[in-house]
Each structure stands twice: as C-alpha cells, then as structure tokens.
C-alpha positions as CSV (number, residue, x, y, z in Angstrom):
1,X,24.8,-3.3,-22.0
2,X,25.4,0.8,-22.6
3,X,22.1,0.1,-25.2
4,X,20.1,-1.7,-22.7
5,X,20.8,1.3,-20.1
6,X,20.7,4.1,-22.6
7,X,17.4,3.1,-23.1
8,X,16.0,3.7,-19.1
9,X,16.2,6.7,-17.5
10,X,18.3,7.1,-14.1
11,X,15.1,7.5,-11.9
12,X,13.7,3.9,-13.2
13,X,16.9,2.1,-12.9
14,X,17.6,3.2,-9.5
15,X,13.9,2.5,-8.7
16,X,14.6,-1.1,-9.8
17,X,18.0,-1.5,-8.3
18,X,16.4,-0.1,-4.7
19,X,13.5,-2.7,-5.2
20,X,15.7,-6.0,-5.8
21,X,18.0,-4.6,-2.6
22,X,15.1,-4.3,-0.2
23,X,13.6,-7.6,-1.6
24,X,16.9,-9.3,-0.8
25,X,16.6,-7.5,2.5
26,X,20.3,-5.9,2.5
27,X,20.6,-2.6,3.8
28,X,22.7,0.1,1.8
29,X,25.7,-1.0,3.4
30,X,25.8,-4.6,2.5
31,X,24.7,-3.7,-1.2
32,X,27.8,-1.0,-1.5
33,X,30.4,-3.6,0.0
34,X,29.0,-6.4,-2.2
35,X,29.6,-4.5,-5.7
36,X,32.7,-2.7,-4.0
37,X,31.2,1.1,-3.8
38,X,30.7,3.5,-1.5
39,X,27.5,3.9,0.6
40,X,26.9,7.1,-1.3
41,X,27.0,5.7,-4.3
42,X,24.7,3.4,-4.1
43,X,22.3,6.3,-2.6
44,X,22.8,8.2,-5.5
45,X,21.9,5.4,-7.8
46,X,19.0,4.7,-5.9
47,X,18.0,8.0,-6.2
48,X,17.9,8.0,-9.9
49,X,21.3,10.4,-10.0
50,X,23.4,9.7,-13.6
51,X,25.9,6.8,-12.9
52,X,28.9,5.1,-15.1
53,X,27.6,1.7,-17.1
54,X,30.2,0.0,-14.9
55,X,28.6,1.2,-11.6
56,X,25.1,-0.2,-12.7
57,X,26.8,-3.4,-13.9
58,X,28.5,-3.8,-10.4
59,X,25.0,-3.3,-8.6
60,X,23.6,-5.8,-10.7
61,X,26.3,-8.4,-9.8
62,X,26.2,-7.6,-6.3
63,X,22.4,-8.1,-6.3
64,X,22.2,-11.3,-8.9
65,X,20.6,-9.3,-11.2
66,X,20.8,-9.7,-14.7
67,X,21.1,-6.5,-16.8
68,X,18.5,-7.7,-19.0
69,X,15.9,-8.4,-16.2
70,X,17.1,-4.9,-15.0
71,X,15.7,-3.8,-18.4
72,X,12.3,-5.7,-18.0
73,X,11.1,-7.0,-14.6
74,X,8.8,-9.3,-14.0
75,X,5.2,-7.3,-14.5
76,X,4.2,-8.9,-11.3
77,X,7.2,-7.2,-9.2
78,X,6.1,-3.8,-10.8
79,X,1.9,-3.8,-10.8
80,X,-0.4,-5.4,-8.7
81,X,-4.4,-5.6,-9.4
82,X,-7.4,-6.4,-7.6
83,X,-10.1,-7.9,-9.6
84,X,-13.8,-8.2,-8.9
85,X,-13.9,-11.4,-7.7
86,X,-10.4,-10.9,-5.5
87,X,-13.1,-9.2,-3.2
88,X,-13.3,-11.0,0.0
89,X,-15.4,-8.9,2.9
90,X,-14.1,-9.1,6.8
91,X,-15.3,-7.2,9.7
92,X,-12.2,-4.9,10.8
93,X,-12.6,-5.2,14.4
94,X,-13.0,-8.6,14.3
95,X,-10.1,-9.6,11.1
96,X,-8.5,-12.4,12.5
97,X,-12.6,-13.9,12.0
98,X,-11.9,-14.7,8.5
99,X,-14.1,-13.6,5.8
100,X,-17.7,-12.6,6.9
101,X,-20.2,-15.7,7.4
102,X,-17.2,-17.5,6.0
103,X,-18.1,-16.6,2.2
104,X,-14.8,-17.0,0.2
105,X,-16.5,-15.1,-2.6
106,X,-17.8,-11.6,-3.0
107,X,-20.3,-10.2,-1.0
108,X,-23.4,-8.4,-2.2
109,X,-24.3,-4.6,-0.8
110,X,-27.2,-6.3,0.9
111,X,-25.3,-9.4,2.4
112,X,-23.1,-7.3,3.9
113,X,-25.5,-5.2,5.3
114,X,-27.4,-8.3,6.8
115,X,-23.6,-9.5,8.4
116,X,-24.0,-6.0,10.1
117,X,-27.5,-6.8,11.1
118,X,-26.5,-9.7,12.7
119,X,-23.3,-7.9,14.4
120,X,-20.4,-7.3,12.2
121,X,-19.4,-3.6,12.6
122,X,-17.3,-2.3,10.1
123,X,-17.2,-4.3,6.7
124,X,-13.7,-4.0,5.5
125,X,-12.7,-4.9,1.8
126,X,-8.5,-5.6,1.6
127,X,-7.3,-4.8,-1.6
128,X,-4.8,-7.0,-3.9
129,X,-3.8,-3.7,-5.5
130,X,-0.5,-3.5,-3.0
131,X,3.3,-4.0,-3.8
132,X,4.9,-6.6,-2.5
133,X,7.6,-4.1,-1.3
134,X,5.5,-1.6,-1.1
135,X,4.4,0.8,1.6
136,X,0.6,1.4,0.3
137,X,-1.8,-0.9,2.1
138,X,-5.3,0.0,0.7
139,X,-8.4,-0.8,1.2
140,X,-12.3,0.1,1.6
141,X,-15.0,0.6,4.5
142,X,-18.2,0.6,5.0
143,X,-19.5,2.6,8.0
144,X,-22.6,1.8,9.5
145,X,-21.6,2.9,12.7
146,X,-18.8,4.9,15.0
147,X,-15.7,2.5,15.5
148,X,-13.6,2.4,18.2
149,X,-10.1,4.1,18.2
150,X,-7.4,2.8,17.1
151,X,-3.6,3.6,15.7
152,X,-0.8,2.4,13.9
153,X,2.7,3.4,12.1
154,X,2.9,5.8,9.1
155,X,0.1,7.8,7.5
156,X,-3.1,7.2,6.3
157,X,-5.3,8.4,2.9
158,X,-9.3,8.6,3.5
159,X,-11.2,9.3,0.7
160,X,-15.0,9.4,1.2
161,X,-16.2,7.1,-1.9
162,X,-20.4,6.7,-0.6
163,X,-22.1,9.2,1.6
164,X,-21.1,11.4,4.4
165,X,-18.2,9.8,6.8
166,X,-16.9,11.0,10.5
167,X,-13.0,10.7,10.8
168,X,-11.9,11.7,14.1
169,X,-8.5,12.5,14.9
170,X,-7.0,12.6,18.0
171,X,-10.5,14.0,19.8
172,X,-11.6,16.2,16.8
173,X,-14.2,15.3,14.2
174,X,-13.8,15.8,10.7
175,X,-17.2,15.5,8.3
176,X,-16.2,14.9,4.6
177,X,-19.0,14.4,1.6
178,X,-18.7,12.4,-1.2
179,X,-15.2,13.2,-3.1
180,X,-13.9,14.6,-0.3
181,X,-10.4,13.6,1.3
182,X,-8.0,14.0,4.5
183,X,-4.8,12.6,5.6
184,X,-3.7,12.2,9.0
185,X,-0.7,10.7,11.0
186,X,-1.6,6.8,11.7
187,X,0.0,7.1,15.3
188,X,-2.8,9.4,16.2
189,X,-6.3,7.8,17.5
190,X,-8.7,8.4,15.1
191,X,-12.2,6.5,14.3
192,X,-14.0,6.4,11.5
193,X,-18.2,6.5,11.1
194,X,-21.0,7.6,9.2
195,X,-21.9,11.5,10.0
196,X,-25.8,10.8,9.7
197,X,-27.7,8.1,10.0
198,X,-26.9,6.5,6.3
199,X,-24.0,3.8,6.0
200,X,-20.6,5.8,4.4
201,X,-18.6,3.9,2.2
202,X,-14.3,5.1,2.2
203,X,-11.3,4.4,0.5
204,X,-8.6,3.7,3.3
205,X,-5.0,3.9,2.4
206,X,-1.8,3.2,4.9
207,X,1.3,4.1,4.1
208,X,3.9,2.2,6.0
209,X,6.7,4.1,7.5
C-alpha cells in the first residue's frame, strides 16, 4: 500500500477520494463518520494536504474503494471526449425538440443554416467532453440572430470561435472578434447574437455552482 501511495501525489489522491465521495453522494460528514475521522480531515485530504497511509486506507474502506483502483481509475471516470460524429445539432430555444429535422447524425454548415431558414434560431451543439461529476457543461453556438434572455446558476465561459458575436449582460453589450473571450455570472440575463449581419459561431461553457 505505502508503494502504491508513494507513488501519487497528495493533490491527485484527494482529487480521487473527493470524486468517489460525491459519486456515492455522501457529504463530508457521512464520509468522516464512515472511516471514523474528523470532518477536517477528510477536508484536508480532499484538498490534497499530506495524510498518514492509514488515513487514506480508512477513506478507501469507508468509500469501497480499493487502494489499487485508487492508484488507477477507470479512464472513463477521469476523461471524457467528444468525437466527430458525437455531434448532434438542436435549436437551444427549442431543446426539448430533439435533434434538428430529427437527424441523429451530424449536421452540415449548410444544413444547419437551412434548419435556420426554415425557423430554428440558435443551432446549439452539446458536447460529450463533460465529467460525469463535473461542473463544466460545454458546448457551441451558432448565432444567426439576437436570442432572447435567459439565466441560470454558476458562471459561464464565451469564447468567440467564428466571426463577430454580441453577449449582453444584464442590459450592456459586449462585441468580441474572433479569439476573443468574456466571462460573466450565469444568474445575470444575458443574450447572445451576431454583432453584424454574418452568423457568429461560440464556444459556451457553464460551470455549475
């Protein structure tokens, strides 16, 4: 066990250890009574502070964990991809739609353009690229025209990959070119468009409270 830990440092362990509690849905409390230690220790674990072999091999216990799968999780609990062909294309005032037209497959620049013709307004492409635990929810946009306001919990990452986009936040317009970026509290209204007449295309990440 001391060669398996020796070989991680703190920060990853308690990474790992905070991952498998929050999958198991036990708060601090119940994970510190389980393996018989104090709240703050399990904090300072979590943390990635220096603990005893025996402390680690308690958590583990407490959380069913096997030191060994401590050592080397499951690549799917620790990356997450989106491939080419994971891209399915929705319109994001109208999500609960399904995929636009109904294509379960990728959508060309020009089909989706033609959706838009036809009344979709805001092409949105969900990424697979999220945790399972994770807080990141990203995706991308395709602005064709102004959208209407809306809000939600946490923060949010724009980052203009096409064009020229319009972010407004809470009544005040922000233009940002190509390569350009903003952040913004989620709770705020905010809308996003294209700041001419040519569609914008964004990279849109939430970040869950």
């Amino acid at each position: 066990m001391a060669g398996v830990l020796a070989s991680l440092p703190p920060a990853v362990i308690g990474g790992r250890l905070r991952r498998a509690r929050e999958a198991q849905r036990l708060s601090v409390r119940d994970a510190a009574e389980a393996a018989g230690l104090s709240k703050t220790s399990v904090v300072r674990i979590e943390k990635g502070e220096e603990a005893r072999p025996i402390t680690i091999l308690k958590m583990c216990a407490a959380l069913g964990l096997h030191i060994e799968r401590l050592a080397a999780p499951d690549r799917d609990e620790s990356v997450a991809t989106h491939r080419r062909e994971d891209d399915r294309w929705y319109d994001m005032v109208d999500f609960g739609a399904g995929p636009l037209g109904g294509e379960d497959r990728p959508l060309s620049p020009e089909e989706r353009a033609a959706y838009v013709q036809k009344g979709a307004h805001t092409p949105l492409l969900m990424l697979h690229s999220r945790l399972a635990q994770g807080k990141a929810l990203p995706s991308v946009l395709e602005l064709y025209a102004a959208s209407e306001p809306r809000s939600h919990p946490g923060e949010e990452f724009v980052y203009v990959l096409a064009g020229t986009a319009k972010i407004g936040v809470a009544g005040v317009d922000y233009v940002l070119t190509e390569g350009e970026s903003m952040e913004f509290w989620g709770t705020e209204p905010h809308t996003y468009g294209p700041a001419d007449d040519r569609p914008a295309r964004v990279l849109s990440v939430r970040i869950n409270p």
